[in-house]
C-alpha positions in Angstrom: 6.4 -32.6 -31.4 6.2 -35.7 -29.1 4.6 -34.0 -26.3 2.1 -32.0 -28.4 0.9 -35.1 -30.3 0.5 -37.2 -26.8 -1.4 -34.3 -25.5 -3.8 -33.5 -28.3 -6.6 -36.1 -29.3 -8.4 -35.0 -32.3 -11.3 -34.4 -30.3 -9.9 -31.8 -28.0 -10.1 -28.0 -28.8 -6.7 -26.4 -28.1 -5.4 -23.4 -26.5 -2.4 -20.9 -28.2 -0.1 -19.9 -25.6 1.7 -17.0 -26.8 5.7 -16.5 -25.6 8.8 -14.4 -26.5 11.7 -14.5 -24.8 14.3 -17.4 -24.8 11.8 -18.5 -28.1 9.3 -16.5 -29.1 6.6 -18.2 -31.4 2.9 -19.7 -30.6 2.4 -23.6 -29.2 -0.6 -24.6 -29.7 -1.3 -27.1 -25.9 -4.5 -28.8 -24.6 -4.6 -26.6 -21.2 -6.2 -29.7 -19.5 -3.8 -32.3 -19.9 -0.4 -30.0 -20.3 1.6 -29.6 -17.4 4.4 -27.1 -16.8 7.1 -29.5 -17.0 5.6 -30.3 -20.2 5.7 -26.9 -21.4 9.2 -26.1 -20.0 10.4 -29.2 -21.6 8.9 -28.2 -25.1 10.5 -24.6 -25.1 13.7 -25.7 -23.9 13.5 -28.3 -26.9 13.1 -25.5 -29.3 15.7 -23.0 -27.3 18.3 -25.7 -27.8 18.8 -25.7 -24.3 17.9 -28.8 -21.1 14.7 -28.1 -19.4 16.2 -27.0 -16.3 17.6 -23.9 -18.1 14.3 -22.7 -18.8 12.4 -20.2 -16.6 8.3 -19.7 -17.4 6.6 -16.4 -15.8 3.2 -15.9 -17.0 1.2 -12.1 -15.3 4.2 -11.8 -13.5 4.5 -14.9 -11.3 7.3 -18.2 -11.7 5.5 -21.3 -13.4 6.7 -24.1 -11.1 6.0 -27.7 -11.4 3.8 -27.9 -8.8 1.8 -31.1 -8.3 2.1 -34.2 -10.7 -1.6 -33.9 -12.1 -1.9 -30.1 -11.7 -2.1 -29.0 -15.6 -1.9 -25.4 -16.9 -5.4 -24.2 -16.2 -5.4 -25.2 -12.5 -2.5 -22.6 -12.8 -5.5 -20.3 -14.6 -3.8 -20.4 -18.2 -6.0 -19.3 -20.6 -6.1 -19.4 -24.4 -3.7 -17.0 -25.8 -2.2 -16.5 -22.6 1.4 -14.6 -22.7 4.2 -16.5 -21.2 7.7 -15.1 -21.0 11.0 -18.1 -21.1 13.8 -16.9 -19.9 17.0 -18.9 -19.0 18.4 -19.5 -16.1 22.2 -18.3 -16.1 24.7 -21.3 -14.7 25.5 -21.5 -10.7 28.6 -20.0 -11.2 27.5 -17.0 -13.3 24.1 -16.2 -11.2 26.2 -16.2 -7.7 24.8 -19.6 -6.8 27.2 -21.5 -6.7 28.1 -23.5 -3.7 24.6 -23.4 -2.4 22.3 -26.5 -1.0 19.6 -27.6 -3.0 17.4 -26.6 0.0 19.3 -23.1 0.0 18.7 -22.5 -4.0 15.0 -23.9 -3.2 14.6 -21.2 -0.6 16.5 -18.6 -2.5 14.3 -19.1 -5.8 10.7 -19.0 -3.6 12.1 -15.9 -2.0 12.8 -14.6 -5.6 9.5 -15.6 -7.0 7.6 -14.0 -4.0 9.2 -10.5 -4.4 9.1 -10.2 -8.1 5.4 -11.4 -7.8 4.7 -8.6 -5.3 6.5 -6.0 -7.8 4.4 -6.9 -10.4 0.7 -6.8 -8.1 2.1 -3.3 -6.8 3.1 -2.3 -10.9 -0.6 -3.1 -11.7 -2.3 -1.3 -8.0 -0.3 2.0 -8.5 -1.1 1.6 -12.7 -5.0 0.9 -12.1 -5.3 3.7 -9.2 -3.3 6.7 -11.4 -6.1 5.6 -14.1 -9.0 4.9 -13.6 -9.7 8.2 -11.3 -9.7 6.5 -8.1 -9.3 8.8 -4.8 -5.6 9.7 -4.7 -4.3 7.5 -1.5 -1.1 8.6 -2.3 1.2 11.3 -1.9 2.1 11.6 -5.5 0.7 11.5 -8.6 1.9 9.1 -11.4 1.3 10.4 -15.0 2.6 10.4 -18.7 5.0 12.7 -20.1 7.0 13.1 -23.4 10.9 14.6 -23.3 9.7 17.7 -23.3 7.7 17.5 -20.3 4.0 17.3 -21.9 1.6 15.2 -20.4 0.8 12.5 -22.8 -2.2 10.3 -23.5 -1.2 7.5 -25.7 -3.8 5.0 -27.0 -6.5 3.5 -24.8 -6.7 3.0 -21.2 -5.1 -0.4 -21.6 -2.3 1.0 -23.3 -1.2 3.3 -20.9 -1.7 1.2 -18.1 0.7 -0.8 -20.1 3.0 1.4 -20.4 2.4 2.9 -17.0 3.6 -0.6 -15.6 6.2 -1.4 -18.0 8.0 1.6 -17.0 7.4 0.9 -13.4 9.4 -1.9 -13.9 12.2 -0.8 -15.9 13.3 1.9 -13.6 13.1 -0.6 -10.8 15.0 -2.9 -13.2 17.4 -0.2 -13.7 18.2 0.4 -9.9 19.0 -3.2 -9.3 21.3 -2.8 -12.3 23.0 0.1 -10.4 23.2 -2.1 -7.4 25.3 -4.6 -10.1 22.0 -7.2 -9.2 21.6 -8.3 -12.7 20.3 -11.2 -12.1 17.5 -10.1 -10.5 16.8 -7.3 -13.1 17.0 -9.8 -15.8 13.4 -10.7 -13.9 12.1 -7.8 -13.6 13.1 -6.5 -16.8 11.2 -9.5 -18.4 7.7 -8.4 -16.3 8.4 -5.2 -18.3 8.4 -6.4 -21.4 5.4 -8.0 -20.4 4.0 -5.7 -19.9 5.0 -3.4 -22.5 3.5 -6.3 -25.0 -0.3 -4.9 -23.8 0.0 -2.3 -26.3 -1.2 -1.8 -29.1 2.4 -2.1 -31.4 1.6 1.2 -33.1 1.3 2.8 -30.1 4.9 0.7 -28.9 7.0 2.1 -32.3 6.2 6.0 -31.0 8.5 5.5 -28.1 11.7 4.1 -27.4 11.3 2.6 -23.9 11.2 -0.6 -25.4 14.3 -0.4 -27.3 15.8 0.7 -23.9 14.2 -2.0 -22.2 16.5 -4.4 -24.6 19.2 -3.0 -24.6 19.4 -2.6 -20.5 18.5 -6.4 -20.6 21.9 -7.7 -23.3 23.7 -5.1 -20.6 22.9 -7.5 -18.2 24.3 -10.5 -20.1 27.3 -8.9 -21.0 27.9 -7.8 -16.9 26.9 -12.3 -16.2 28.9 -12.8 -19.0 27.2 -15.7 -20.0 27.7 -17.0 -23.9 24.6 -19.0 -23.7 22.6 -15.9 -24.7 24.7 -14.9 -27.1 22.3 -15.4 -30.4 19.2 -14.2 -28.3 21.6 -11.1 -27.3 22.0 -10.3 -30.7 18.3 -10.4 -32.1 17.6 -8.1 -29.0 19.9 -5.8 -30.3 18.5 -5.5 -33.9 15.3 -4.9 -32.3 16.2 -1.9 -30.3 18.0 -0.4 -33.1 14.9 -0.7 -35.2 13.1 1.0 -32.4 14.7 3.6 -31.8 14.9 4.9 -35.1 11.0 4.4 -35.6 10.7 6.6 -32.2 13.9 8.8 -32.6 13.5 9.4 -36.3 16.5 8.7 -39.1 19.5 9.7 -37.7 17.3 10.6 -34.0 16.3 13.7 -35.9 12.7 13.3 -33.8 14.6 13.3 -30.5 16.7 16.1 -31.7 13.5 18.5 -32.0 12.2 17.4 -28.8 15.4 18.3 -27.2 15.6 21.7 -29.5 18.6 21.1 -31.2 20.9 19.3 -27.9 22.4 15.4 -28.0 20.7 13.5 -25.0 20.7 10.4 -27.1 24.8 9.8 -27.7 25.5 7.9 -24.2 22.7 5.7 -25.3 24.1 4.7 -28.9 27.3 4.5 -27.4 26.5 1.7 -25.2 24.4 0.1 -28.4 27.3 0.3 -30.6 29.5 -1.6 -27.6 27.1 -4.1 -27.3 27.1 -4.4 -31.0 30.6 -5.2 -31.4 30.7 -7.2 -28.7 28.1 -9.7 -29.9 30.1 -9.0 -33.7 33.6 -10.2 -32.3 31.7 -13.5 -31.2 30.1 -14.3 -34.1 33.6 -14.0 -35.3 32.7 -10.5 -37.5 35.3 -8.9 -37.1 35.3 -6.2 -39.5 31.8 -5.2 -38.0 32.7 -5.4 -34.9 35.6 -2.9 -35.6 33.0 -0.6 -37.0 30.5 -0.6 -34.3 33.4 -0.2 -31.6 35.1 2.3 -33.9 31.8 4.1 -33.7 31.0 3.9 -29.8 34.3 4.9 -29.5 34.1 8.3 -31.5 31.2 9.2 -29.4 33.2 8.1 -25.7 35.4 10.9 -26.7 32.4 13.1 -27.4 31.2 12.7 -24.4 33.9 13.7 -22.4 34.2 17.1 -20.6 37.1 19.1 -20.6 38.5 20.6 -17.7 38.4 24.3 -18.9 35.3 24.2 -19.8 33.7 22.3 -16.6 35.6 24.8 -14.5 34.3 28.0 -16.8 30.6 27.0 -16.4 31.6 26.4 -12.5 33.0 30.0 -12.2 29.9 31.2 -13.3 28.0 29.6 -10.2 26.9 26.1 -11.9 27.5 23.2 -9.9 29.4 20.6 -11.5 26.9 17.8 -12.0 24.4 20.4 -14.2 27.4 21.6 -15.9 28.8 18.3 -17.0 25.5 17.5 -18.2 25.0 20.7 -20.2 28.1 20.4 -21.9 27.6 16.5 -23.0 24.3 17.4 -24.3 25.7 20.2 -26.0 28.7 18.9 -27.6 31.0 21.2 -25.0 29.5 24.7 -26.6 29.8 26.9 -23.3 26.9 29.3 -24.5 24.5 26.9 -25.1 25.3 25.0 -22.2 24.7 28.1 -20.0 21.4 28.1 -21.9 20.7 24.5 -21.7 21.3 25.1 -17.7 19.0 28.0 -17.7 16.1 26.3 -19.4 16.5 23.2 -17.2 16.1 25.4 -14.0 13.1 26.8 -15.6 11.5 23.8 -16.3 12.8 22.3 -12.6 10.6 25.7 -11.2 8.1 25.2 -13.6 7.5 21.6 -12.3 7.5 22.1 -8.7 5.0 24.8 -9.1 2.8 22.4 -10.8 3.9 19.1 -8.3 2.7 21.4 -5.4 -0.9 22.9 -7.2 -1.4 19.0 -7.7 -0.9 18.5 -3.8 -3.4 20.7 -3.0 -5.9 19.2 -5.7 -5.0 15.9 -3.7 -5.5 16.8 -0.5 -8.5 18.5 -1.6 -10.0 15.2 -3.3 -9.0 13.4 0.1 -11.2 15.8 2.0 -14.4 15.7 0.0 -14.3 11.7 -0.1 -14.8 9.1 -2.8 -17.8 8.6 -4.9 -20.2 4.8 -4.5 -17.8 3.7 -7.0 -14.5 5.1 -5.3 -13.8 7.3 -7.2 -12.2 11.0 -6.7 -14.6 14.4 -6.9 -14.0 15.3 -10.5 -12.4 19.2 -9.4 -13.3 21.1 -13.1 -17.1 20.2 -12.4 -16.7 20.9 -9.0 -15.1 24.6 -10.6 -18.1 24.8 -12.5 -20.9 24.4 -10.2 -18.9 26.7 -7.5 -18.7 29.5 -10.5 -22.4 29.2 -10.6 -22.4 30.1 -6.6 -22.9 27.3 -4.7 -20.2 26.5 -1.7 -17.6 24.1 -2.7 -18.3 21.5 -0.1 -22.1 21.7 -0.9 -20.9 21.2 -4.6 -18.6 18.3 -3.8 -20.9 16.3 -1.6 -23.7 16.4 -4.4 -20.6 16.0 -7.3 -19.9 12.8 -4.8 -23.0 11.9 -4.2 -24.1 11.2 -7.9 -20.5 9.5 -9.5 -19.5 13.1 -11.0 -22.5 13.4 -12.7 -22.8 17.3 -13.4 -26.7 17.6 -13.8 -27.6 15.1 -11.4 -25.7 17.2 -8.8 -27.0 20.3 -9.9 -30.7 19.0 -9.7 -30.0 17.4 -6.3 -28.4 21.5 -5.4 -31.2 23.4 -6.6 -33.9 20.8 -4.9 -34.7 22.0 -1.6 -35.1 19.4 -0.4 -32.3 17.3 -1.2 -29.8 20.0 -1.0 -31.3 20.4 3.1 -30.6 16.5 3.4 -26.6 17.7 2.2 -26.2 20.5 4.1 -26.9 18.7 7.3 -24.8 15.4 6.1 -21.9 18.1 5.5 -22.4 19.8 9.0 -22.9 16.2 10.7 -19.5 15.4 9.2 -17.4 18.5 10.3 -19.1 17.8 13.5 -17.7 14.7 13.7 -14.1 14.9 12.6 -13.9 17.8 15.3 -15.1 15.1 18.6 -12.7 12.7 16.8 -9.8 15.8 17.4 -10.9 16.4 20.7 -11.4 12.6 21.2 -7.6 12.1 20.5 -6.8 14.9 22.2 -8.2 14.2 25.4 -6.5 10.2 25.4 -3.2 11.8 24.5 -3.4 13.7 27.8 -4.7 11.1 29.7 -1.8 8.9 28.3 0.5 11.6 29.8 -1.0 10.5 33.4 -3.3 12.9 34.1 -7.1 12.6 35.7 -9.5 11.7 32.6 -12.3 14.4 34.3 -10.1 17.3 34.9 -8.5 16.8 31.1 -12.1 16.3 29.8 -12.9 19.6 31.8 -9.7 21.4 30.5 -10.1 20.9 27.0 -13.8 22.1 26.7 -12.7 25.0 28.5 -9.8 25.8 26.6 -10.1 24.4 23.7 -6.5 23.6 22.8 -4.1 20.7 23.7 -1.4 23.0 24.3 -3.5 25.3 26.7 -5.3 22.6 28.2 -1.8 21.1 28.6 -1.0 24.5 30.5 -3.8 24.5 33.0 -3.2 20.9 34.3 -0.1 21.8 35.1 -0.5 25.1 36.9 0.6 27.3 34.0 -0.6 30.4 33.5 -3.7 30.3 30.7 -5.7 32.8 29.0 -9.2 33.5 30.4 -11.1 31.0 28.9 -14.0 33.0 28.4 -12.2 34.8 26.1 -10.6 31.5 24.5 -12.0 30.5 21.1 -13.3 27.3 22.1 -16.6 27.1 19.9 -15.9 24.6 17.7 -14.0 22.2 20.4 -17.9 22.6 22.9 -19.6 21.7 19.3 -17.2 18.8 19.1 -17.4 17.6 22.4 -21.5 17.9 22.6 -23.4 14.6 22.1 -23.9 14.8 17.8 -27.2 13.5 16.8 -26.9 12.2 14.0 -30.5 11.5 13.8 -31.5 15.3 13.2 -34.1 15.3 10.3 -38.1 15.0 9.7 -38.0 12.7 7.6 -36.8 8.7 6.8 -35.2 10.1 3.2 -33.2 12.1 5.3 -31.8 9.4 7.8 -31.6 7.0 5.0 -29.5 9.3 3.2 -27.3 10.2 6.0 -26.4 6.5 7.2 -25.3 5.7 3.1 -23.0 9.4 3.4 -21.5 8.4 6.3 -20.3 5.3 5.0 -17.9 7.4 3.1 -16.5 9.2 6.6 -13.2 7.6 7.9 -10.6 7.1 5.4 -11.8 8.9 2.5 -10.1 7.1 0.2 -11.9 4.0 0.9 -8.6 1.4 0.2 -7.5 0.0 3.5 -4.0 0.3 4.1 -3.7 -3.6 4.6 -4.5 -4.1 1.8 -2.1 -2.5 -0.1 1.9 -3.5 -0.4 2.6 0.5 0.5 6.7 -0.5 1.0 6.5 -2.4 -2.6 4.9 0.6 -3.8 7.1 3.4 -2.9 9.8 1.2 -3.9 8.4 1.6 -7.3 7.9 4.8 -7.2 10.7 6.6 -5.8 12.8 7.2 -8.6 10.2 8.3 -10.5 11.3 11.8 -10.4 10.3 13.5 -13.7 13.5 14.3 -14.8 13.3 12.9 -18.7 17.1 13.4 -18.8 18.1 11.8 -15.9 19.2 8.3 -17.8 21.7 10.1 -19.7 23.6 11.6 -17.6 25.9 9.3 -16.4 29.7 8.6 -16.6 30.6 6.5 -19.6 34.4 5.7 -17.6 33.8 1.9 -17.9 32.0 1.9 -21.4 35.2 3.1 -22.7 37.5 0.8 -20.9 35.0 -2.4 -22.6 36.0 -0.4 -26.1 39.4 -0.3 -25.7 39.4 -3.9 -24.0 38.1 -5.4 -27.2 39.6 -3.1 -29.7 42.4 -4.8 -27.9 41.2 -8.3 -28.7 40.3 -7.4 -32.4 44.0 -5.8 -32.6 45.7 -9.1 -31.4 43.6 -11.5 -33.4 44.6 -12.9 -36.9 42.2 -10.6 -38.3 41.9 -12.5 -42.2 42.1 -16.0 -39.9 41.7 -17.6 -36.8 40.0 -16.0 -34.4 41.1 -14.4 -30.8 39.7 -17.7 -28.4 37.5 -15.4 -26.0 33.5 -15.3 -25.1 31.6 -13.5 -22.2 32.4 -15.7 -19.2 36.2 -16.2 -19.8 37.3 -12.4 -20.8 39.0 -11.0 -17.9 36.5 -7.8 -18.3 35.5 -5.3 -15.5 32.2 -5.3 -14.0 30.2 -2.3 -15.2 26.9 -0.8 -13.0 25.6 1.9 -14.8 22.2 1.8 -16.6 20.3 4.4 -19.0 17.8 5.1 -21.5 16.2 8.3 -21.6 12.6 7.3 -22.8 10.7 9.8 -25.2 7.6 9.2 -22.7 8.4 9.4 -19.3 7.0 8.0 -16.6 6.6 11.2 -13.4 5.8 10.9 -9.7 5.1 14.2 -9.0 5.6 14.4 -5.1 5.5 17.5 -3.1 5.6 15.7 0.2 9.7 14.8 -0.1 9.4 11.3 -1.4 
């Protein structure tokens, strides 16, 4: 290796960068004098492929050239730092064609930009559904298995892993949808970065990453590119190996999850396409008959028939549940009325539970974070309430001392620092009620009104809407009958040096840092939009990948059952690869992931 031995005195301790992708293997590189060219230069060498095919993306950002005597760990590469190489497709395949160098210069930073903000709002969303940080949110992110289970697989770095690799994937997915495959060939890589933090045993229990591969050779196939071709076909054995480790020999795992139903035939079909694609241009043409033989047998499984569809829809189903009851039950009407039936059940069951997690989170967000930011741990809080104390005396000394049950209950049954909480508690409600009337009063004043007489309206009242009344003549109730207390509270000057002692004010200027925002993350510095892009097809529905329309899987069958039909079968082969086959465009993406990734939103995300 030229570039290695030019690079690598015998002096000079060097760094293994690890990558996968276009080539997957270790280079061993001195991270002081390497450069990215250098690197892309040494990949592409062993990808058969020029340099300027090769993509580098390392934690989710674009490796670029940058300066002439910038080297990899001014870029801050480390040893045994994971880098993904992809390739870039041709101009005419990726839609770039006819663009200026300054336009595809433009075009790529805009690229590396966003897919660098998915990935920083991937690992925000992962770390905050984690590590017990204050819900900011108005969902909650969390592990599940088919059968709608929360999960906890491995250690905290593998489900973050996993958190963010699915992230990814379904945004990956949507931008497959939206025919952008392209762009989800990125993200889909970040995924599989992402997915390669976990511990491998932990990887072979699920088949998101077998999904994750075969989504990614979908996206060749639609760029119909043959320069992937090989790498397309190793992806392939992979996700068949994967899915039987996770789905069991002949997806007899899957099967038990799904008590006894076929959620798993739309994705095998596609494999089996794929398959025989990839077999018809490696010139095997008896496997490829097989494979599309196969995929084909289970297209026409898949397919609904009228009487049945309109049976099921007599009964009061609407057609979307029914044609997915009777594809996961291989068109038996009983147990597709009983599939229906359980999936309503568990649609109830879920929304009972998404809105008793609301209220946990909108309880959290009231009590405030911890020093460390972290939310009011609610089964401690159950306990010391069971034992009588008030919940928000509880909280605030659960708060107080990082969750820490008998630090909080020493601090509650201490006189005197339970007197130092009960005033910080009272100071606080004080507080949030001027802030109301505060905002009351300015919107009032906004409205054109005299400052005094509102002022003088809403301590008499007590209301905006009745204060609203009585500046403009309408009749009121007698405000000395008005329930105004807390608003004259409110509005009084608030001391907020009440207290005998410097323990006590010292204690109440450290609470009150925690007043404002409770959940102490400032909105600026958060990407909200990339977030809830991330988020909002997380809808906890494990069969939702499935059920789709297989219409244009079947037409790729029968378009190259076509081909193997009019080649010289024992001889020559039918001329044809990805880019030159007059083959439809196909948009829709699946996988249905034996861990699931849920936002649970009751909020209408």
């Amino acid at each position: 290796m030229e570039a290695e031995s030019s690079a690598s005195p015998k002096n000079v301790t060097m760094a293994k960068l690890k990558l996968a992708g276009a080539w997957a293997g270790v280079l061993e590189v001195e991270l002081d004098q390497w450069t990215v060219p250098m690197l892309r230069e040494e990949v592409a060498k062993r990808s058969d492929c020029g340099p300027e095919s090769i993509k580098l993306i390392c934690a989710g950002k674009v490796l670029k050239d940058g300066e002439v005597n910038e080297k990899l760990r001014d870029l801050g590469i480390k040893n045994n730092a994971k880098i993904l190489a992809t390739k870039i497709l041709s101009g005419e395949a990726s839609g770039d064609h006819g663009k200026s160098p300054k336009e595809e210069l433009m075009a790529e930073e805009e690229r590396s930009q966003r897919l660098a903000r998915i990935m920083a709002a991937a690992v925000a969303l992962a770390k905050r559904n984690l590590d017990g940080s204050l819900p900011v949110d108005d969902f909650n992110i969390e592990l599940e298995d088919q059968s709608g289970q929360k999960v906890n697989l491995g250690s905290k770095t593998d489900q973050r892993g996993l958190m963010m690799g699915m992230m990814l994937h379904t945004n990956a997915k949507q931008l497959i949808k939206r025919q952008k495959y392209k762009d989800a060939l990125d993200v889909l890589a970040m995924g599989e970065e992402a997915f390669s933090l976990c511990d491998p045993k932990v990887i072979e229990m699920i088949d998101n990453v077998p999904i994750l591969q075969i989504d990614t050779v979908w996206c060749y196939f639609m760029l119909r590119d043959i320069s992937w071709l090989s790498m397309a076909g190793l992806r392939l054995a992979k996700a068949r190996e994967g899915l039987e480790c996770a789905h069991g020999k002949d997806s007899s795992r899957v099967r038990f999850l799904q008590q006894g139903y076929h959620p798993e035939i739309a994705l095998y079909l596609r494999l089996e396409l794929l398959e025989g694609v990839i077999a018809y241009h490696s010139n095997r043409f008896e496997k490829s008959q097989k494979a599309l033989s196969s995929a084909q047998a289970k297209y026409l499984q898949l397919q609904v028939s009228d009487e049945a569809l309109s049976l099921l829809m007599s009964m009061g189903y609407k057609e979307r549940e029914a044609k997915r009851a009777l594809r996961m039950t291989s068109q038996d009407v009983q147990r597709a009325v009983d599939f229906i039936d359980q999936e309503r059940t568990k649609a109830a069951q879920r929304l009972e539970e998404d809105i008793q997690r609301q209220r946990e989170i909108n309880e959290q967000k009231r009590y405030g974070m911890t020093p460390l930011k972290k939310a009011v741990d609610l089964q401690r809080l159950k306990e010391l309430a069971s034992m009588g104390f008030t919940k928000d005396l509880a909280a605030e000394a659960l708060r107080r001392n990082e969750n820490d049950f008998n630090e909080a209950l020493d601090e509650l049954t201490n006189p005197e620092t339970r007197s130092i909480i009960e005033h910080y508690i009272e100071s606080k409600k004080k507080k949030r009620l001027r802030q109301r009337v505060d905002a009351a009063i300015e919107e009032l004043v906004s409205m054109g009104f005299e400052r005094s007489k509102v002022v003088e309206a809403v301590r008499a009242f007590g209301t905006k809407e009745l204060a609203l009344n009585q500046l403009m003549g309408e009749p009121t109730p007698d405000p000395a009958v008005t329930n105004n207390d807390s608003i004259v509270a409110s509005a009084a000057p608030l001391n907020d040096n009440v207290g005998s002692s410097s323990l006590n004010d010292a204690g109440l200027s450290s609470l009150n840092d925690a007043v404002g925002d409770p959940s102490g993350i400032d909105e600026k510095d958060r990407d909200v939009e990339m977030e809830d892009t991330l988020v909002q097809d997380l809808n906890g529905d494990a069969l939702a990948d499935y059920d789709i329309e297989v219409t244009k899987e079947g037409e790729a069958i029968n378009e190259y059952l076509a081909l193997l039909t009019s080649a010289d079968y024992y001889g020559s082969p039918l001329v044809g690869c990805f880019y030159n086959l007059s083959l439809p465009y196909f948009s829709q993406s699946q996988g249905n992931p034996v861990v699931d990734l849920v936002s649970s939103s009751v909020q209408g995300r």
